[in-house]
C-alpha positions in Angstrom: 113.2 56.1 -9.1 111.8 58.4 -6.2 112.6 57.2 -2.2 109.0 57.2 -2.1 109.0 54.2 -5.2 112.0 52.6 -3.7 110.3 52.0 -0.2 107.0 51.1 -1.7 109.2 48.3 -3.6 110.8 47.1 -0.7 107.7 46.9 1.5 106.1 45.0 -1.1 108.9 42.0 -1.5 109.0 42.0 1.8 105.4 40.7 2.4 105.8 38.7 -0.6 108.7 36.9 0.8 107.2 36.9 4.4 104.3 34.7 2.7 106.5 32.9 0.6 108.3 31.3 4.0 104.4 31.3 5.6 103.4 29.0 3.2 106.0 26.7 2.8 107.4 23.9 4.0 110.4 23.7 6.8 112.3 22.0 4.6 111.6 23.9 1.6 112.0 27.1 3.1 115.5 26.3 4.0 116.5 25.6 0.9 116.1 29.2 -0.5 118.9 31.4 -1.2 118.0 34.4 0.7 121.4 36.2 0.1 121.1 35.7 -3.5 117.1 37.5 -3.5 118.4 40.1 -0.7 121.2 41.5 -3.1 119.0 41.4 -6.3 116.9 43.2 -4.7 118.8 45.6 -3.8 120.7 46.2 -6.7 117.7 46.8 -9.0 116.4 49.0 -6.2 119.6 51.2 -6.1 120.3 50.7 -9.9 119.0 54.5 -11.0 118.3 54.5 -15.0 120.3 57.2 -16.9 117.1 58.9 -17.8 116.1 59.4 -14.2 119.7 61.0 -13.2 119.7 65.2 -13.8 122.0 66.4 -16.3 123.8 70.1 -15.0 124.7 71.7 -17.6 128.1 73.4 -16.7 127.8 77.0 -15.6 129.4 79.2 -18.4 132.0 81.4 -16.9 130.8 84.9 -17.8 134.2 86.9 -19.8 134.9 90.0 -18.6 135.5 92.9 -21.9 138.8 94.2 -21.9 138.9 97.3 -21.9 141.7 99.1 -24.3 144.2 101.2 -22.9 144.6 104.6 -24.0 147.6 103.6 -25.7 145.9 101.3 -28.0 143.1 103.6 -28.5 145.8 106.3 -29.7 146.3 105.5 -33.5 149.8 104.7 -34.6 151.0 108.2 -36.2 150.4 109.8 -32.6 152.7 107.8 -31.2 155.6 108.9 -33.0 157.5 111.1 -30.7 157.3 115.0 -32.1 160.6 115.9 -33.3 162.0 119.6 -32.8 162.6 121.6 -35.8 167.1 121.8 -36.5 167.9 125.0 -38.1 171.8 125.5 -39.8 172.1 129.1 -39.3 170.2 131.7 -37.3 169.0 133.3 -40.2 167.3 130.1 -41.1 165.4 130.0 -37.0 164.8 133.7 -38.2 163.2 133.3 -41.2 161.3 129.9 -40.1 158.7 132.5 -37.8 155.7 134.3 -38.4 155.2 137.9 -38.3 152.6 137.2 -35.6 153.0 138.7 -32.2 149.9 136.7 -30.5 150.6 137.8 -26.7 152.1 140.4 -24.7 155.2 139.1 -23.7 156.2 138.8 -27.3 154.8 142.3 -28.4 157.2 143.8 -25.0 160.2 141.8 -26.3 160.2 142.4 -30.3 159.5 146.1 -29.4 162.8 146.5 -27.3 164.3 144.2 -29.6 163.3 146.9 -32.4 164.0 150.2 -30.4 167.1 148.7 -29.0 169.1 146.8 -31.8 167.3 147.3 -35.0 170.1 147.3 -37.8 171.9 145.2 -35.3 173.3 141.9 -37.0 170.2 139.4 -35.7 173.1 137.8 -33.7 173.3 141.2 -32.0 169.4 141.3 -31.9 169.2 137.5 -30.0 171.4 138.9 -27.8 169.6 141.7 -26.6 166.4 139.6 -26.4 168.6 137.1 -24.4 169.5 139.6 -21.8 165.6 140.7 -21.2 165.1 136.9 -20.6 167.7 136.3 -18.4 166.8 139.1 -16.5 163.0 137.9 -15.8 164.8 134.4 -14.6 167.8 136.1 -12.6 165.2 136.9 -9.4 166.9 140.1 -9.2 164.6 142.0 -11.7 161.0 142.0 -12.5 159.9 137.9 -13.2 158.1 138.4 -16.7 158.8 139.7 -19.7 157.2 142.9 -20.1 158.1 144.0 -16.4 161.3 143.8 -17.2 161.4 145.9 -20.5 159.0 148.7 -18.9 160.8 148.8 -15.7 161.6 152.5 -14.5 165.3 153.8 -15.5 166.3 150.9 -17.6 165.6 151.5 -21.5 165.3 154.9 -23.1 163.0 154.2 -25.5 160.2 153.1 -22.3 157.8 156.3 -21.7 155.6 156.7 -19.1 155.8 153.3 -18.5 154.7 151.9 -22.1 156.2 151.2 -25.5 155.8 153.4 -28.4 153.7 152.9 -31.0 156.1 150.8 -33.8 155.2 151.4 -37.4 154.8 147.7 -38.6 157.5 147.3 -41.6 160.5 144.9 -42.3 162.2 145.6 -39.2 159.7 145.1 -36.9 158.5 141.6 -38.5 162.4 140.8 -38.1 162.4 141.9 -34.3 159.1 139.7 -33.9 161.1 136.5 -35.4 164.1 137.3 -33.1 161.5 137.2 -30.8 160.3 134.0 -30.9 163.6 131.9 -31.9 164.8 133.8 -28.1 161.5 132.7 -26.2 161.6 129.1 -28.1 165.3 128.5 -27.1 165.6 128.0 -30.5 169.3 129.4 -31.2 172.1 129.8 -29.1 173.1 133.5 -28.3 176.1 134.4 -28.1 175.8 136.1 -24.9 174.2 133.8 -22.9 174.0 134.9 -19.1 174.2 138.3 -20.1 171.9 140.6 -18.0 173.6 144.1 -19.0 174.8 145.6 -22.5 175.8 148.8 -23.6 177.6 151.3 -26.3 181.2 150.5 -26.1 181.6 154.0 -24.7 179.9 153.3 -21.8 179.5 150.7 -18.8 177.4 149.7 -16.8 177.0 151.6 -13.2 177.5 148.3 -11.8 180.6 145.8 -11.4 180.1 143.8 -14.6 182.1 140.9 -16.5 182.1 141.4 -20.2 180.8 138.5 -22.0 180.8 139.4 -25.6 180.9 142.5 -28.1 178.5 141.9 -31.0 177.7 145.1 -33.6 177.2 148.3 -31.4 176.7 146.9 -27.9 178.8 145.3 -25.4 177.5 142.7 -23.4 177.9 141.9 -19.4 176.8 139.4 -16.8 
């Protein structure tokens, strides 16, 4: 029921009861019970019917999508952690690489690896690709590679600045495995922190501590 309906009610028992006490008697009039019509009244006035009452629906809280993290994206095999490939023997590191030399730093290495210590035992050849590396990481000589191996007055084989040509045979595919198991880290040398070797006629032209003596070369840090 509207305010509107509601007042309209009211005004209209109001004159009817106003006429009701006009027209009757003192004695009759008295004998009403006004608090009894007052609060009927009222209560069918303020009595609202189920149907007239709005019904709000409950607002539906809106979800937000979770989003997946990058771990759950990544499928289950990726997770696994890559595991590093354990050789027994150096031979076995050796024979594990390609005859691939795929960059310059390995094509620089291999070759002084071949012109230096082919025949060498490969321990011997590690070696001398051990003491190239140490040298690019020492700060006291060129800081790559194939600085290092072209640098003036160092190796004999070096002319002009650049490597001879290297006929491509068993040899050379060994010196390009030593290669790689030396720039992987792949096999301990036996002359680690060696930055000098040598024939075991000569020395080096500076104060040197001999670390090992592997096929024809000595080797000094």
């Amino acid at each position: 029921m509207t305010i509107l309906q509601r007042a309209a009610t009211i005004a209209a028992m109001t004159f009817s009861l106003a006429g009701l006490l006009g027209n009757s008697a003192p004695g009759h009039a008295t004998g009403i019970d006004r608090t009894t019509v007052s609060l009927t009244a009222l209560a069918n006035l303020n009595a609202l019917s189920p149907q007239n009452v709005p019904q709000v629906a409950p607002a539906a809280t809106p979800v937000a999508a979770v989003e997946k993290t990058a771990i759950e994206k990544t499928a289950p095999e990726q997770l696994a952690p890559a595991e590093e490939e354990e050789f027994d023997t150096l031979a076995q590191a050796v024979a594990a690489q390609d005859s691939a030399a795929a960059d310059d730093a390995l094509q620089c290495l291999a070759g002084a690896i071949y012109f230096e210590s082919k025949g060498e035992p490969l321990t011997g050849q590690l070696a001398v690709a051990e003491v190239i590396i140490n040298r690019a990481k020492s700060g006291r000589f060129p800081a790559d590679v194939c600085a290092v191996v072209k640098q003036r007055g160092q190796f004999s084989f070096v002319r002009g600045g650049q490597i001879p040509t290297i006929t491509k045979g068993a040899s050379y595919r060994t010196a390009v495995a030593v290669a790689k198991v030396a720039l992987a880290s792949a096999w301990n040398s036996p002359a680690d922190k060696a930055l000098y070797f040598n024939t075991p006629d000569r020395r080096p032209s500076v104060r040197a501590i001999k670390v090992a003596s592997i096929g024809n070369h000595v080797f000094y840090r």
